[in-house]
C-alpha positions as CSV (number, residue, x, y, z in Angstrom):
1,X,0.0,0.0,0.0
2,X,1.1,3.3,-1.0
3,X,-0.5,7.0,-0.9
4,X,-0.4,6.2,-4.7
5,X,-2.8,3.5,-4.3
6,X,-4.7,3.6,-0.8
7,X,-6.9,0.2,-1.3
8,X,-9.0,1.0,2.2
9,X,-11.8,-1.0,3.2
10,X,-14.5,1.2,2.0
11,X,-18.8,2.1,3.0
12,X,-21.0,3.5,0.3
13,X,-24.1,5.3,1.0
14,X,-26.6,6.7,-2.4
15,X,-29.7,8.2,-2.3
16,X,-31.4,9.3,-5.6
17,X,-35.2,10.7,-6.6
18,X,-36.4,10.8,-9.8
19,X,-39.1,12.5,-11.1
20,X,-40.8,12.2,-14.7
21,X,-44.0,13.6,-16.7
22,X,-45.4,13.9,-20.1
23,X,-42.1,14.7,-21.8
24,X,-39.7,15.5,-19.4
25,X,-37.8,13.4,-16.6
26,X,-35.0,14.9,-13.9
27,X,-32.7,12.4,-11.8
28,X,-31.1,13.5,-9.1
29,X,-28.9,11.5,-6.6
30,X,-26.3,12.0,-4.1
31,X,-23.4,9.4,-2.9
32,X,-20.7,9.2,-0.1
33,X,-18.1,7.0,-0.4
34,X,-16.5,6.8,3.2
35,X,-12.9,4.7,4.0
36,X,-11.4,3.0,7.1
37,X,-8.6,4.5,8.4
38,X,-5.7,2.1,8.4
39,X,-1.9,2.2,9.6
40,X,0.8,1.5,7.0
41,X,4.7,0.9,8.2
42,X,6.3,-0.3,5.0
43,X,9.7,-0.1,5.2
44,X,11.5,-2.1,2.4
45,X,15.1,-2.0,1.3
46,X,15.8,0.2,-2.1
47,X,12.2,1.8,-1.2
48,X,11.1,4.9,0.5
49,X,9.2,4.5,3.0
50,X,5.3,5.1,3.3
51,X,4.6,5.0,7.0
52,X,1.5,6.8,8.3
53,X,-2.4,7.1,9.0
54,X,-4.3,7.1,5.4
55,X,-7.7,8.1,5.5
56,X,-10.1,9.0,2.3
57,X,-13.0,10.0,1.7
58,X,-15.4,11.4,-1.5
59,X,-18.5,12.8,-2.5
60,X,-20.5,12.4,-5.7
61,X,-23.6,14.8,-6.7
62,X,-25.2,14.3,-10.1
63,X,-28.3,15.4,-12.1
64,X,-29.6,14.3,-15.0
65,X,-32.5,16.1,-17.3
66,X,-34.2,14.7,-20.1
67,X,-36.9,15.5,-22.7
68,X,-38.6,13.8,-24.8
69,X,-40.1,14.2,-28.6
C-alpha cells in the first residue's frame, strides 16, 4: 500500500429521486463513499518509506434532465 494507491476498506451510502412527466424526466442523486482509516509501516530496502495514517473520503452529486419528442 502506497498513498499512490490507498486500497482502504470502504462504505457506500446513495440516495437518488427521480421524477418524470409527459415529456420531461430529472434524476437526481447524491453518494458518499467513506474509508477505514488504516496504519501502514512499509519499510523495504531500495524503497522509500510510506509509514502513516491514510484516511479517504469522497462525495458524488449528479443530475440528469431529459426530454422527450
Amino acid at each position: 500500500m502506497s498513498p499512490l494507491f490507498p486500497e482502504l476498506n470502504k462504505h457506500i451510502v446513495t440516495a437518488g429521486l427521480g421524477i418524470r412527466n409527459a415529456r420531461w424526466t430529472a434524476d437526481i442523486y447524491y453518494g458518499r463513499i467513506i474509508a477505514e482509516s488504516r496504519h501502514v509501516n512499509n519499510s523495504l530496502p531500495g524503497f522509500t518509506n510510506q509509514r502513516g495514517e491514510y484516511e479517504a473520503s469522497a462525495d458524488a452529486i449528479g443530475i440528469s434532465i431529459g426530454y422527450r419528442f
